[in-house]
N, C-alpha and C positions, 0 to 999 in steps of 0.2 A: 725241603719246602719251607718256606719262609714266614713265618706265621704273623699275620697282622694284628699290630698293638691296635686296642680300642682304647679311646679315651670320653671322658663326660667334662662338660662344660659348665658350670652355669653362670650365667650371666653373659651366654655366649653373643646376646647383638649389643653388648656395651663397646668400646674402644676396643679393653684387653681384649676381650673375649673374641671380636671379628679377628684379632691380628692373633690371636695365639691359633685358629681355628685356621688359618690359610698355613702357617707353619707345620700344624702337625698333617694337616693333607699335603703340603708339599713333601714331608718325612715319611708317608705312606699309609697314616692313621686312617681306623676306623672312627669317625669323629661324631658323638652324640652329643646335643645342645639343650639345657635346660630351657622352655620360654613361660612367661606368664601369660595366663590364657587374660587377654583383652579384648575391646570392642573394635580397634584398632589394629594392623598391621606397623611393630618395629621392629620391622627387618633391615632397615636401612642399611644397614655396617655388612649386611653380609647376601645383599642383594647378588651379589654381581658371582658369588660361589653358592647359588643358594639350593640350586640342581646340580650339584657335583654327587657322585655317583654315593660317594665314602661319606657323606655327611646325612644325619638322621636329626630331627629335630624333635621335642617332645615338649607336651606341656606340664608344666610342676608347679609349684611353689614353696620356697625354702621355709614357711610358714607351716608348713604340710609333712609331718615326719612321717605319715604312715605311706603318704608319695613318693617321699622322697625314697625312701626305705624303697619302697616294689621298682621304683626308675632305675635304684643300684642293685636290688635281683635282679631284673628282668634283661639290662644291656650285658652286666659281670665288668666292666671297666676295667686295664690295669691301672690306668688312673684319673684321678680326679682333680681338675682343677676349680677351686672353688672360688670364682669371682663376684658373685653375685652380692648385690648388697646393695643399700639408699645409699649412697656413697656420698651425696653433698653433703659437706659439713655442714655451713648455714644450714641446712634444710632438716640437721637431726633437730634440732633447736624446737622447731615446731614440731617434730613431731619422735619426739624419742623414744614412745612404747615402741613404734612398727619399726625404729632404723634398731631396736635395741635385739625385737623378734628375730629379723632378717639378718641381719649382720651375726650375734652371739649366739642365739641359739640356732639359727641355722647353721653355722656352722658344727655346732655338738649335734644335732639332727643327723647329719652326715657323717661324723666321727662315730655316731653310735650305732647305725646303718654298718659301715665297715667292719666295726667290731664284732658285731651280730653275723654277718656274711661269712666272715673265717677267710676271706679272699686275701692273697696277697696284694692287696690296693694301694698303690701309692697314691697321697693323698697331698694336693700343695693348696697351701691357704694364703691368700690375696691379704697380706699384713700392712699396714698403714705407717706411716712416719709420721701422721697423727697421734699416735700412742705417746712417741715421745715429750709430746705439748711443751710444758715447764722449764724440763731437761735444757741446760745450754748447750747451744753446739760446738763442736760435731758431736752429732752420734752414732755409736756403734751398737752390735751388739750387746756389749754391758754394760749401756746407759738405763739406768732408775726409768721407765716408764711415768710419763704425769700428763695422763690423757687433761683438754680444757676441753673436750664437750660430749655429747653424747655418743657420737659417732666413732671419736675415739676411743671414749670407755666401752662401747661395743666389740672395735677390733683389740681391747685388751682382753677381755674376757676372749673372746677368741683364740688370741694369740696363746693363749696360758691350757685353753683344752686340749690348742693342738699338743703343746709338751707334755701332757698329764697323758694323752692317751698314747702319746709316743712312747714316754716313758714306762707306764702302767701297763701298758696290751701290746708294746712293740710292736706297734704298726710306725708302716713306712710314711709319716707325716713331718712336713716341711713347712715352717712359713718363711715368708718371702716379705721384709719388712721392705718395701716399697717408696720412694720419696716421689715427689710429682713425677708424673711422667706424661708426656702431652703429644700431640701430634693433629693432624687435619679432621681425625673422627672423634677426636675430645665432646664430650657434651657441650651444648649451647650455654647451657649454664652456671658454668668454670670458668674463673675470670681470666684466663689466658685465650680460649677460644671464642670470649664474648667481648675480648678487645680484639684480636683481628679481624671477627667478624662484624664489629661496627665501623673497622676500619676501613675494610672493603666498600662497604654501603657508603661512605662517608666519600671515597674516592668516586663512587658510581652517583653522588648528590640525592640516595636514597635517605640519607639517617645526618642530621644536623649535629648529634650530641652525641658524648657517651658518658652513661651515669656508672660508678662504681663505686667501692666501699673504701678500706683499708689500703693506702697506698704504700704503706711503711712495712709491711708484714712481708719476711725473706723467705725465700724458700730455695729448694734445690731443685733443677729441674729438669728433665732427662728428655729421648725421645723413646714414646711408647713402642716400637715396636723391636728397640734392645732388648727393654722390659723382658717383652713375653718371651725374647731367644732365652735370659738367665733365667725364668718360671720351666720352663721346658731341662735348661742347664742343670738346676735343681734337682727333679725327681730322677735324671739319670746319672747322678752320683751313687758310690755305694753307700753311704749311710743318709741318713734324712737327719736336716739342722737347721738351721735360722741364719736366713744373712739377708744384712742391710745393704741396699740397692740404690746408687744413686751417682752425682757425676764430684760429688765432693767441694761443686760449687756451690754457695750463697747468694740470690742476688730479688731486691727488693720487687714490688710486683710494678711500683713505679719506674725502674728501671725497664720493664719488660716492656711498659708502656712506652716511654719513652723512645727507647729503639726500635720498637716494633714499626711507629708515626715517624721518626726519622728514615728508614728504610726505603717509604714512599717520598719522604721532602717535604713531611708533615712537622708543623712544633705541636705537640700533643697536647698543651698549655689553652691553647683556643677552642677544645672540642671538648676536655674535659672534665665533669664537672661530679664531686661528692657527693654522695648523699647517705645520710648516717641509717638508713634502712636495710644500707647492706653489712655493716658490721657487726661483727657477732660477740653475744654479752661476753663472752671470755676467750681471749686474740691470742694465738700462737705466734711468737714475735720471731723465731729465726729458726730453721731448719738444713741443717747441712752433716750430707751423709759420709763416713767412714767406711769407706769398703773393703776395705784391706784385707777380710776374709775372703769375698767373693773372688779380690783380685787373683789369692793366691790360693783357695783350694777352685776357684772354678775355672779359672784364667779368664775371669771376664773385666774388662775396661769400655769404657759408655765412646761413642764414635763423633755423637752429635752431643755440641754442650750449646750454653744458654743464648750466643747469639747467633747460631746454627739456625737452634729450634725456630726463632723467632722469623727468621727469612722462610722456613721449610712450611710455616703456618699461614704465615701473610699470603705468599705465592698460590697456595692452594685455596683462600677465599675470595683471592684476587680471581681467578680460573672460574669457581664455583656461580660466583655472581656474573660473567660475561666481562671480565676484564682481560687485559692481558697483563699475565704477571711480570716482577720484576724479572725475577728468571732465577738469581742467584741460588736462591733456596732447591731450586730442580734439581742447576747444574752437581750441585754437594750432594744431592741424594746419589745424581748418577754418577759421582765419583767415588764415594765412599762405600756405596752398597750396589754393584755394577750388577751383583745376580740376587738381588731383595728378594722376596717370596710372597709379600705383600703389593696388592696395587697401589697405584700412586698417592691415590684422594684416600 
């Protein structure tokens, strides 16, 4: 008889968490989801699987160790994926006690739940290529960490439990040092899905302008829901380790801009315009990831790179707002992933 893996989520209606959450119900998961009890309804990301049989939802807060602790009694998990977090950089800025709460010590919240349990839980932690800050690129694995804000100093302190209680209590815990990863369900307020989405409006004669920060600032840039295949690649390996995740490209955000407005027939030059409210006191100037581990103990390589992603975004805000998209970004999804497990948007 065939015994169904359970797994726990949290932060399961962000980006990751909707696409890691249709993955492991495609693989057969019993699938539990962390939510924060709100005034409001954000279920948006996982609407459309939201009555599937295999999926349970609960409310928590990674703030809440005595919750957290009875959520991983009460489901017994074999693992856990810990996404949850204030994850906009700018935004630790303003407020660094709650992204410091959420992000570090909820994750040792969770580590020390597992340890108390005695369960064989494998445990994979949502690691940032924020950490790196300072560090020139590329980075790997055994690049010096030099978080530049709060939010990376949160996923350092993080990153450093998850080894000590690997190391210390042999539990099965993994981070997953992560480089951007983007796709149609990116939050609003990530400058990659708040330039297609003014672009979209821009094309439909909704939105005149678009304001942004730092145009100079590189980064690597993947599509999210490779991501979540190597998050999942991860705890089913036989030992638990840390690997840096990303397409091994560089490429600036005004670049992204750029092509993104060129795609439609746009010069991005006439729509957009600075403003110093969105830069942040201390700028991460280049980000480019080393995989060479995941290559070669996971066998994993990224499918979609940077001006992939860019058509694959445009297309689907183009759709969203009543347009008709260009199309090319479609036709790549349906040639490259013909049996996806994720829906389109």
């Amino acid at each position: 008889m065939l015994i169904m893996k359970k797994a726990l989520i949290t932060g399961i209606t962000g980006q990751d968490g909707s696409y890691l959450t249709e993955l492991l119900l495609a693989n057969g998961y019993e699938v539990h989801g962390i939510l924060r009890r709100s005034s409001t309804f954000n279920t948006a990301r996982i609407d459309h699987i939201y009555h599937h049989h295999n999926l349970h939802l609960h409310h928590g807060d990674l703030t809440d160790g005595e919750q957290t602790s009875a959520l991983i009694y009460n489901i017994q998990p074999d693992e856990i994926y810990n996404l949850g977090a204030q994850s906009h950089v700018r935004v630790s800025f303003d407020m660094p006690e709650f992204t410091t709460n959420v992000v570090a010590l909820g994750t040792t919240r969770i580590l020390e739940s597992i340890r108390r349990s005695q369960n064989n839980i494998k445990f994979y932690q949502a690691s940032s290529s924020e950490m790196f800050g300072a560090s020139p690129a590329p980075q790997n694995e055994d690049t010096p960490f030099a978080p530049r804000s709060p939010y990376a100093c949160a996923k350092t302190y993080a990153y450093w439990m998850v080894k000590n209680y690997r190391e210390g209590y042999k539990i099965f815990a993994s981070n997953g040092i992560l480089f951007n990863h983007e796709s149609p369900r990116r939050g609003e307020t990530f400058v990659t899905r708040k330039v297609t989405m003014a672009l979209a409006s821009i094309l439909a004669n909704k939105q005149e302008r678009l304001c942004l920060g730092n145009l100079e600032s590189k980064r690597d840039w993947g599509f999210a829901p490779e991501y979540v295949q190597v998050m999942w690649d991860i705890l089913q390996s036989e030992a638990s380790g840390d690997f840096v995740i990303g397409t091994g490209e560089t490429h600036s955000v005004k670049e992204f801009v750029e092509l993104a407005f060129e795609y439609v027939g746009l010069d991005y030059e006439k729509y957009v315009e600075i403003n110093p409210r969105y830069f942040r006191p201390t700028e991460v100037e280049d980000l480019a990831a080393d995989f060479k581990k995941a290559e070669t103990e996971l066998k994993w390589t990224p499918k979609v790179k940077f001006k992939d992603l860019i058509k694959i975004m445009v297309d689907a805000d183009m759709r969203k707002i009543g347009l008709e998209s260009v199309g090319e970004g479609d036709e790549l999804l349906e040639k490259k992933f013909p049996n996806r497990y994720w829906s389109l948007d």
